[in-house]
MDTraj code that builds the backbone (N, CA, C; nanometers):
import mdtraj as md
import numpy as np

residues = "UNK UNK UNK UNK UNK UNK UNK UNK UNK UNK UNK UNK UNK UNK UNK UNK UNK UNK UNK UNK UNK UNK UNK UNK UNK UNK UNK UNK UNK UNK UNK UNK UNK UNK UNK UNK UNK UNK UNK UNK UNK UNK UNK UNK UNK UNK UNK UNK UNK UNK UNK UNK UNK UNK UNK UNK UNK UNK UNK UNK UNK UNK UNK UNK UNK UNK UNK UNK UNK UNK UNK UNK UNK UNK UNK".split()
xyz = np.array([
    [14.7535, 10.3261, 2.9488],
    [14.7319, 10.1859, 2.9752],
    [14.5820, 10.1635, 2.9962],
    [14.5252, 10.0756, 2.9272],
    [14.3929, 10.0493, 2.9431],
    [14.3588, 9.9654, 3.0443],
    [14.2329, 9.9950, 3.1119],
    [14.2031, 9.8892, 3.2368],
    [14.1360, 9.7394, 3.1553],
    [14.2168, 9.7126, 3.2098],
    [14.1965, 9.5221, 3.1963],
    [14.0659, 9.4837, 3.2024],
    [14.0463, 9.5025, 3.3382],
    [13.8431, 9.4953, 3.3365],
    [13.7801, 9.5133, 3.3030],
    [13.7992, 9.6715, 3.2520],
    [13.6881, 9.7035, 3.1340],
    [13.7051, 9.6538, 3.0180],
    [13.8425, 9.6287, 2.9697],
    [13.8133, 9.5752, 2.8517],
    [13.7557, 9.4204, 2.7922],
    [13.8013, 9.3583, 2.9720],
    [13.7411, 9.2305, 2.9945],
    [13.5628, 9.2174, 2.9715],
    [13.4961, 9.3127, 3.0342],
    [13.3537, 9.3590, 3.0285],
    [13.3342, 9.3678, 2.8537],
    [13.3902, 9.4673, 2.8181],
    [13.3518, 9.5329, 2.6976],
    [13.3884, 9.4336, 2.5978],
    [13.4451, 9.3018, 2.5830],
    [13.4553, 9.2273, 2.4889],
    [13.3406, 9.1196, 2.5346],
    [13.3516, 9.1195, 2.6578],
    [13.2219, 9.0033, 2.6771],
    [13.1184, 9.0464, 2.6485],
    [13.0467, 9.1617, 2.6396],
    [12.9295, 9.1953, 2.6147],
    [12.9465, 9.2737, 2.4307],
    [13.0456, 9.2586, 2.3814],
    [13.0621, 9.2573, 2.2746],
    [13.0631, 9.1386, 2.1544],
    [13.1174, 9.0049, 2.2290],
    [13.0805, 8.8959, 2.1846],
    [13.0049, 8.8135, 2.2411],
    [12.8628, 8.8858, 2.2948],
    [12.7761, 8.8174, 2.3572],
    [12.6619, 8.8963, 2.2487],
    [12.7053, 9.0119, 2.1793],
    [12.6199, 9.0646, 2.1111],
    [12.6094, 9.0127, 1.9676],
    [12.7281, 9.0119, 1.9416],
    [12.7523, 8.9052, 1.7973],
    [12.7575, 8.7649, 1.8041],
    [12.6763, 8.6735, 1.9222],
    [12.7668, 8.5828, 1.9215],
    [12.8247, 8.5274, 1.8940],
    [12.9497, 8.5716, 1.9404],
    [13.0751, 8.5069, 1.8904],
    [13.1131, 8.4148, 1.9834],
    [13.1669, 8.3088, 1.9654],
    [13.2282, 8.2153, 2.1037],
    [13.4025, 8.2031, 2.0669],
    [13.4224, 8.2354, 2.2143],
    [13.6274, 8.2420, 2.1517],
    [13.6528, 8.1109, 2.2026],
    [13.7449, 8.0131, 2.1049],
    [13.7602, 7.9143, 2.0649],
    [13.8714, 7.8411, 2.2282],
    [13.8044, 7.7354, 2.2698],
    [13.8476, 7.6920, 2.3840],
    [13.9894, 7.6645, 2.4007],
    [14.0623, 7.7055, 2.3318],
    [14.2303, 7.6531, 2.2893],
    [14.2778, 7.8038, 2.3128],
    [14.2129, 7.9329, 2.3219],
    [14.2458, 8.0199, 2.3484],
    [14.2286, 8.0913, 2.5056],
    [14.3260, 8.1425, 2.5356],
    [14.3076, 8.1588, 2.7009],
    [14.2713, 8.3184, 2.6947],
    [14.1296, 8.3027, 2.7790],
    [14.0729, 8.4518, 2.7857],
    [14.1588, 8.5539, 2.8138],
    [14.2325, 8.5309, 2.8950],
    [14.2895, 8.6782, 2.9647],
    [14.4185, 8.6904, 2.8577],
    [14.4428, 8.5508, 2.7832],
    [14.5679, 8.6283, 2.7390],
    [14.5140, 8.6820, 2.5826],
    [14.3466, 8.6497, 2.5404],
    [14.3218, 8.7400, 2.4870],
    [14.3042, 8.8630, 2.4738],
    [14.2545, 8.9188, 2.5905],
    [14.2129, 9.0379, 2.6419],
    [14.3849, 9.1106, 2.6528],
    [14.4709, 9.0519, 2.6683],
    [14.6225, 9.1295, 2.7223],
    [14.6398, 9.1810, 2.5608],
    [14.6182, 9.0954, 2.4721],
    [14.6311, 9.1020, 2.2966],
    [14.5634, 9.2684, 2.1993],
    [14.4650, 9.2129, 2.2961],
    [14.3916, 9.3183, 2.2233],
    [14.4122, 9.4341, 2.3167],
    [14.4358, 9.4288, 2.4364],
    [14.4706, 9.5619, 2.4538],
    [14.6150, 9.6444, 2.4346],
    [14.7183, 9.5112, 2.4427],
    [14.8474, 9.5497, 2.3387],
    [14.8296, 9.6076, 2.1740],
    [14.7161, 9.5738, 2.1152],
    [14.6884, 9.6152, 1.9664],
    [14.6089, 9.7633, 1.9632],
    [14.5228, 9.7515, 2.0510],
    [14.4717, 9.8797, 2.0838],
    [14.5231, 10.0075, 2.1569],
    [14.6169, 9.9753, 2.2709],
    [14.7492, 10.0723, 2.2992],
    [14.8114, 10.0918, 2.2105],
    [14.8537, 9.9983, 2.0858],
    [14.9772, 10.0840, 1.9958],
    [14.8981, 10.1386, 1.8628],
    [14.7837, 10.1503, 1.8223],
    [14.6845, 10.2736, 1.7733],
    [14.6504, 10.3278, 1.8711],
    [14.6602, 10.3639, 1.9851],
    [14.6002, 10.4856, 2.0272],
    [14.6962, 10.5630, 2.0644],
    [14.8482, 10.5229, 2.0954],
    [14.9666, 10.6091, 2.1054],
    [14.9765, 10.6497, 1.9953],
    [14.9590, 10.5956, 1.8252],
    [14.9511, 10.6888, 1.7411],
    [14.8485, 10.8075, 1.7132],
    [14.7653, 10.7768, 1.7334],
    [14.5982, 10.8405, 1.7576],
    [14.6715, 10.9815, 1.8182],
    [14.7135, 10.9582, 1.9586],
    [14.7346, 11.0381, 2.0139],
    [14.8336, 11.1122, 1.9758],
    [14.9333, 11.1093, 1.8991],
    [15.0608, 11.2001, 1.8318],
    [14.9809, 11.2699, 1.7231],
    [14.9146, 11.2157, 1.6617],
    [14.8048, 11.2655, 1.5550],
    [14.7304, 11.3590, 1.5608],
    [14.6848, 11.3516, 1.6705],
    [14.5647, 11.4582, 1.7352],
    [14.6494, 11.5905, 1.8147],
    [14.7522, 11.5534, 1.8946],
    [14.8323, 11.6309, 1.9335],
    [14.8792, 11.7109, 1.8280],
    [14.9625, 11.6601, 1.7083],
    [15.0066, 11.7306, 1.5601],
    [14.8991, 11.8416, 1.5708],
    [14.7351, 11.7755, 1.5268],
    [14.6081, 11.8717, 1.4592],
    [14.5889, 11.9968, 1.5791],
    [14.5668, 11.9762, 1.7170],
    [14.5467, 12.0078, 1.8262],
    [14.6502, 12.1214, 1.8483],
    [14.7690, 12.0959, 1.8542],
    [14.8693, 12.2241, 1.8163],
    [14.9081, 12.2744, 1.6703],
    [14.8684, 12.2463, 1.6016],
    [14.8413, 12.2944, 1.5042],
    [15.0435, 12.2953, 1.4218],
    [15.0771, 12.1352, 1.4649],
    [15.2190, 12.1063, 1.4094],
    [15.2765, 12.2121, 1.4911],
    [15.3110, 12.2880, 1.6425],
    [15.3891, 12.3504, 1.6879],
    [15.3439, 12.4997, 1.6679],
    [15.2579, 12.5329, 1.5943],
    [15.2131, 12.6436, 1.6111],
    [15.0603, 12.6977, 1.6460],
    [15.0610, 12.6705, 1.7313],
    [14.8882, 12.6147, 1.8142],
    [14.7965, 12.7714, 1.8121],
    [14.6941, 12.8050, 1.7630],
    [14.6142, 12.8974, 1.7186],
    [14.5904, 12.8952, 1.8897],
    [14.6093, 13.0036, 1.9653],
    [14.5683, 12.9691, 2.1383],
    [14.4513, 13.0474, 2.1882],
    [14.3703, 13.1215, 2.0654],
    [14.2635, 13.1735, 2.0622],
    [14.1519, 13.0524, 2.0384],
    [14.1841, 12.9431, 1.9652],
    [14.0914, 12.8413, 1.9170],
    [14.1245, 12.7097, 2.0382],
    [14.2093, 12.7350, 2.0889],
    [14.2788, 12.6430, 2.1739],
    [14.1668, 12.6807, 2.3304],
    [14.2162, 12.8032, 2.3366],
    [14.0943, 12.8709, 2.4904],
    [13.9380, 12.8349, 2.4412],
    [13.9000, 12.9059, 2.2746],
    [13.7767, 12.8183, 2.2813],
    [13.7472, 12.6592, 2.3036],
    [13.8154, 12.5956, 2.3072],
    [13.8010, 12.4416, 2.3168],
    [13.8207, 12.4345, 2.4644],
    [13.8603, 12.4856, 2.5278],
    [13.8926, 12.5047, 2.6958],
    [13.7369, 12.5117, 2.7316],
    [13.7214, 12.6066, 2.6505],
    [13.5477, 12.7096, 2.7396],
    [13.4640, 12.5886, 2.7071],
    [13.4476, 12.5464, 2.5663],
    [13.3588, 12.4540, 2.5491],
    [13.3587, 12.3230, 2.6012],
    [13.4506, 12.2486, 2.6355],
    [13.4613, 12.1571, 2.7040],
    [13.4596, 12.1608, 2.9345],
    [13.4870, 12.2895, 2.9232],
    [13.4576, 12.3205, 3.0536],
    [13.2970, 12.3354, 3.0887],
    [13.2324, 12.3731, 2.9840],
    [13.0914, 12.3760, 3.0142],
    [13.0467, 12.2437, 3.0054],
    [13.0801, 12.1314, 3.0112],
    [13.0155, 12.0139, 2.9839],
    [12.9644, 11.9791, 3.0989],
])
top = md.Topology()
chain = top.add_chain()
for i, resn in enumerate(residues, 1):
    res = top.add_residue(resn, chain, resSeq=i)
    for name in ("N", "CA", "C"):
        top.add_atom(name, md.element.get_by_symbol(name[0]), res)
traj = md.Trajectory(xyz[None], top)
């Protein structure tokens, strides 16, 4: 679930960069609920996707799996 606020932030300073102006007949927040309903249901696919590549379809390489452990632990 995405935080509301940020995405509230991140579109305002996104259409403050393009300016864009959202059309007064449209109600902010129930834009912001829109787009983060559109953006939750690509990223639950995103995420089955990456999971698939990531285990490698059920048979997860766990030598390449620990390297991605090490390397991301050093961050």
């Amino acid at each position: 679930m995405l935080d509301r606020e940020v995405v509230k932030e991140f579109l305002s300073g996104e259409f403050e960069d393009i300016e864009l102006d959202v059309p007064e007949d449209i109600d902010r927040d129930s834009l912001i609920e829109a787009f983060c309903g559109y953006v939750e249901e690509d990223y639950y696919e995103w995420l089955k996707d990456n999971f698939e590549s990531f285990f490698d379809h059920g048979n997860p390489d766990w030598g390449w799996i620990k390297g991605r452990i090490e390397q991301y632990s050093a961050s």
